[in-house]
C-alpha positions as CSV (number, residue, x, y, z in Angstrom):
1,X,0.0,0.0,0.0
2,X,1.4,3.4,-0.9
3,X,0.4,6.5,0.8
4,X,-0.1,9.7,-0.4
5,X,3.2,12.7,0.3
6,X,2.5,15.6,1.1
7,X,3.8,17.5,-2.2
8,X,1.3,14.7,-4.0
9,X,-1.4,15.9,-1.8
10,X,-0.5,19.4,-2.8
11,X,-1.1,18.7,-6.0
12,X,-4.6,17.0,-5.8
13,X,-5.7,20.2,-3.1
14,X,-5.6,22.4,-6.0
15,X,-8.3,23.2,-8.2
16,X,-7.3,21.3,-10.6
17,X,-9.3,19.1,-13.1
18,X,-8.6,15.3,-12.5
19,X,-9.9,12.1,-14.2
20,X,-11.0,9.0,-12.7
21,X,-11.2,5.6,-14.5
22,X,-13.3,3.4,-13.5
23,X,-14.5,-0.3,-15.0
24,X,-17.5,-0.9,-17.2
25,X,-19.4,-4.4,-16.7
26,X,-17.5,-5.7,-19.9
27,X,-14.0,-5.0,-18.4
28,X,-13.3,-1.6,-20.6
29,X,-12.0,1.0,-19.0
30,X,-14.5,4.2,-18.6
31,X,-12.4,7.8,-18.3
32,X,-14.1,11.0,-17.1
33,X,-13.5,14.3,-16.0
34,X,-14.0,14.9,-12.1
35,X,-13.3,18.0,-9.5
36,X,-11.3,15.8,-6.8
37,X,-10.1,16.9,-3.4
38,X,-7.8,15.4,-0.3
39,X,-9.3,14.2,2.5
40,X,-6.7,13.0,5.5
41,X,-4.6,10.1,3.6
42,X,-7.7,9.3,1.2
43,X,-8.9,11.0,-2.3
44,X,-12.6,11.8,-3.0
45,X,-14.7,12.9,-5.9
46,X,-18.9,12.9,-6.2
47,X,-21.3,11.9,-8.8
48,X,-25.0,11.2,-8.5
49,X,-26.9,8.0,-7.6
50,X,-27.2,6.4,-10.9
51,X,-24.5,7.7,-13.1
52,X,-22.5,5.5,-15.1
53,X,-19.3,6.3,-12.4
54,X,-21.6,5.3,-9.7
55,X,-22.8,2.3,-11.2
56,X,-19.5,1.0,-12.4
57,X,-18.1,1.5,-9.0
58,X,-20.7,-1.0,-7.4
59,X,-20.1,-3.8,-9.7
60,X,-15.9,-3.2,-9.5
61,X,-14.6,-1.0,-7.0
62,X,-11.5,-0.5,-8.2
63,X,-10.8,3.1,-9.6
64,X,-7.9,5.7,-10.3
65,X,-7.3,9.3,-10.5
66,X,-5.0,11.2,-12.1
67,X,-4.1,14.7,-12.4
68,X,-1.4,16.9,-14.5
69,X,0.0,20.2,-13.4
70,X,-0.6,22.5,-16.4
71,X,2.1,24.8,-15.3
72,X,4.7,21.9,-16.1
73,X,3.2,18.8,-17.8
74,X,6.0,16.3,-15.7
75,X,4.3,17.2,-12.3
76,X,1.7,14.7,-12.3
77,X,0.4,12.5,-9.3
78,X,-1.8,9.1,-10.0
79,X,-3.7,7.2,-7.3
80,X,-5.0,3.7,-7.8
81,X,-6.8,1.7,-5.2
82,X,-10.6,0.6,-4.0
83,X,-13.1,2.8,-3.8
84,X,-15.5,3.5,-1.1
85,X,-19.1,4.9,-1.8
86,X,-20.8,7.3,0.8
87,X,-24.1,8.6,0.7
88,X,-23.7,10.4,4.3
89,X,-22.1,14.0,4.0
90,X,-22.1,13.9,0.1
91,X,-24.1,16.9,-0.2
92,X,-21.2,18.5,2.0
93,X,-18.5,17.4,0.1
94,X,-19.7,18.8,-3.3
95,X,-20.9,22.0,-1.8
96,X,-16.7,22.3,-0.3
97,X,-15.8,20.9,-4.5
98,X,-17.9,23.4,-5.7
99,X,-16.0,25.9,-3.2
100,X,-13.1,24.9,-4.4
101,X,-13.1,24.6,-8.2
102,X,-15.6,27.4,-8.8
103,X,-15.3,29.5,-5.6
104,X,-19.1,29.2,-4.5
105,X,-20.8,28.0,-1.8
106,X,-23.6,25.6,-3.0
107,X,-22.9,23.2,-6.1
108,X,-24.6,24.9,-8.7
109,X,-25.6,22.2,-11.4
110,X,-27.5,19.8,-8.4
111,X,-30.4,18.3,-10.6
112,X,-34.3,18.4,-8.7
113,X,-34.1,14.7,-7.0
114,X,-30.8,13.9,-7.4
115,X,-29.1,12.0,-4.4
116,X,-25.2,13.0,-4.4
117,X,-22.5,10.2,-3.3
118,X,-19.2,10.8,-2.8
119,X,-16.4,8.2,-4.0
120,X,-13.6,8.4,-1.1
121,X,-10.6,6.4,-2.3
122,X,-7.6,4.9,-0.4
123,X,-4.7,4.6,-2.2
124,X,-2.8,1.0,-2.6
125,X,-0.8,2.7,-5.3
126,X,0.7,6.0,-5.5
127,X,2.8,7.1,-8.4
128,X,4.0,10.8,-7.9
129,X,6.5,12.6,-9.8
130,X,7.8,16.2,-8.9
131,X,8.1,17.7,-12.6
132,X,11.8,18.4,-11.6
């Protein structure tokens, strides 16, 4: 199991854009786009009840983010490892990603019934590299 340093952690505090690949039912892999954050030695994102991420997460856990630093295109950091779904405190955690990437309070784009969950990964495999 690797853990996350703090200069990786760094990295994934900023508001940066990150992508997390999950696994479709057939065994392809699934790419998309996600606002991501630190939280203690773990990595979260959130989607919504029902969304393909969601979904694909239930049948095979296993997930990994990624994010580049645009300022230098070597400073990357990638996390691989199971995730964990949690439907208590998602609401919180996208209203603190919607702080954090677009500098509001409230996530802006929540749909009329749609149940927030928020994907809290723990890294087994950290690859980090400084850009240097």
């Amino acid at each position: 199991m690797s853990k996350l340093t703090d200069a990786a952690k760094e990295l994934l505090s900023q508001p940066l854009l990150a992508w997390a690949t999950t696994v479709r039912a057939d065994g392809s892999l699934h790419n998309t786009v996600v606002w991501v954050d630190v939280d203690g030695d773990d990595v979260v994102f959130n989607t919504a009840v029902g969304r393909a991420k969601e979904r694909q997460l239930r049948n095979d856990p296993r997930v990994s983010i990624s994010v580049l630093d645009p300022k230098n295109i070597y400073h990357f950091v990638s996390v691989s490892g199971t995730a964990t779904l949690e439907l208590e405190g998602a609401d919180g955690v996208i209203d603190g990603l919607a702080k954090k990437y677009l500098g509001v309070d409230s996530y802006p784009f929540r749909q009329e019934g749609e149940q927030r969950i928020t994907v809290r990964i723990t890294p087994e495999k950290v690859i980090y590299n400084p850009g240097g």
